[in-house]
Each structure stands twice: as C-alpha cells, then as structure tokens.
C-alpha positions as CSV (number, residue, x, y, z in Angstrom):
1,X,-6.4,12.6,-16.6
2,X,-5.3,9.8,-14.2
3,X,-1.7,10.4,-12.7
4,X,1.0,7.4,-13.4
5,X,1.6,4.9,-10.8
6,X,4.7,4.1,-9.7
7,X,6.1,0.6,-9.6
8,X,6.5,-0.5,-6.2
9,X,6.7,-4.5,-4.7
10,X,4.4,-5.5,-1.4
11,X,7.9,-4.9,0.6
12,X,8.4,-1.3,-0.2
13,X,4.7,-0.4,0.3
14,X,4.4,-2.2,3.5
15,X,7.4,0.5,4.4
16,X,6.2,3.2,3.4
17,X,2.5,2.6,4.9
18,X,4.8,2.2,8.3
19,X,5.8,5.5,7.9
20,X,2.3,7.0,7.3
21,X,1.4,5.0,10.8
22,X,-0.7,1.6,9.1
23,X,1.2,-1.1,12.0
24,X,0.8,-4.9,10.4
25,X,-1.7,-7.0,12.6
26,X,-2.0,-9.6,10.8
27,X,-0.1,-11.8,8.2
28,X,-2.3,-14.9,6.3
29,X,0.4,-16.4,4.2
30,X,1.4,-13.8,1.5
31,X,-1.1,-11.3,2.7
32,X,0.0,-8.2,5.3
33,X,-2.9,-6.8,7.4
34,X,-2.4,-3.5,8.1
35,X,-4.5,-0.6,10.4
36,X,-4.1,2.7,11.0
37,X,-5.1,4.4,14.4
38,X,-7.9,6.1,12.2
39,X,-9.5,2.9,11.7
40,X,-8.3,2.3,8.2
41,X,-7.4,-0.7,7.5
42,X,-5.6,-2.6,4.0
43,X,-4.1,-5.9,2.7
44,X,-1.0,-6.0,1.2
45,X,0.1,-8.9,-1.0
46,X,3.8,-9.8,-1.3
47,X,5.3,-11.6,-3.5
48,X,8.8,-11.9,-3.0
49,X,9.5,-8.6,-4.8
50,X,7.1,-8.7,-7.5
51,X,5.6,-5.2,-8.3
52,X,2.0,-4.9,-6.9
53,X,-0.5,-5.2,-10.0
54,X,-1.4,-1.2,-11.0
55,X,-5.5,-1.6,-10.4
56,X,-4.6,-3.4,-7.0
57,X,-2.3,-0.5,-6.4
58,X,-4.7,2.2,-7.6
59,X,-7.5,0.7,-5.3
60,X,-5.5,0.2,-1.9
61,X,-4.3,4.1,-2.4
62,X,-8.0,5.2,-3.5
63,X,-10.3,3.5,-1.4
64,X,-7.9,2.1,1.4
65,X,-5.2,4.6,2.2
66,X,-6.7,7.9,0.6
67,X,-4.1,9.3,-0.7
68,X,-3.1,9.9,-4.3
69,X,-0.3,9.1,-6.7
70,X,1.0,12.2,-6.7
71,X,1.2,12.0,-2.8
72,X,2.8,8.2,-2.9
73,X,5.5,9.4,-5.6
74,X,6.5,12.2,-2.7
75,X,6.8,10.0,-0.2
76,X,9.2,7.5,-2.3
C-alpha cells in the first residue's frame, strides 16, 4: 500500500534537495534545475508557495531523487 505524501511547495523541496547535495544549475522562469554529483538530475516547479501536485511529487522522489516518502517525511 502506497505511503502518504506530504504537502510540500517548490521552495521547501528545493531546500531539502540542498541538503541531500542536488545544487540548482539552472532556473527557466518557474522551473529549478537541479543535479546531484551522482549525475541525477530534477526540475522543480515553484509557484510562489503553492504545494507541488502529489503525482509530480510522487515522480520527482521515484524516478528522479530515489528516495521514498517515508524517507522525505524524515528528512522534514
């Protein structure tokens, strides 16, 4: 069974992902580039501070960042 998400806006994840060592590198209007030294890389849309839309946030942990809810809730 699939673990709630947590609400979280494009500003508080862009933080967070700093602390798990993704550095921006590059911003296209509302959209934050990020990389990690492992070569993973994600875009993060903020709006203002609007809650990221749960699929988008489901797919930037699973496929982009590979890491799970449970491991984004600790980290909040």
């Amino acid at each position: 069974m699939s673990e709630k998400l947590p609400v979280i806006s494009g500003k508080d994840l862009l933080k967070l992902l700093e602390k798990l060592g993704f550095r921006i590198t590059r911003i296209n209007g509302i959209h934050y580039r990020m990389k990690h030294d492992d070569d993973r890389v994600t875009t993060i849309p903020v709006h203002k501070n609007d809650p990221i839309p749960k699929g988008l946030l489901r797919k930037i942990l699973r496929e982009d960042v590979q890491i799970t809810p449970e491991e984004l809730k600790g980290l909040l």
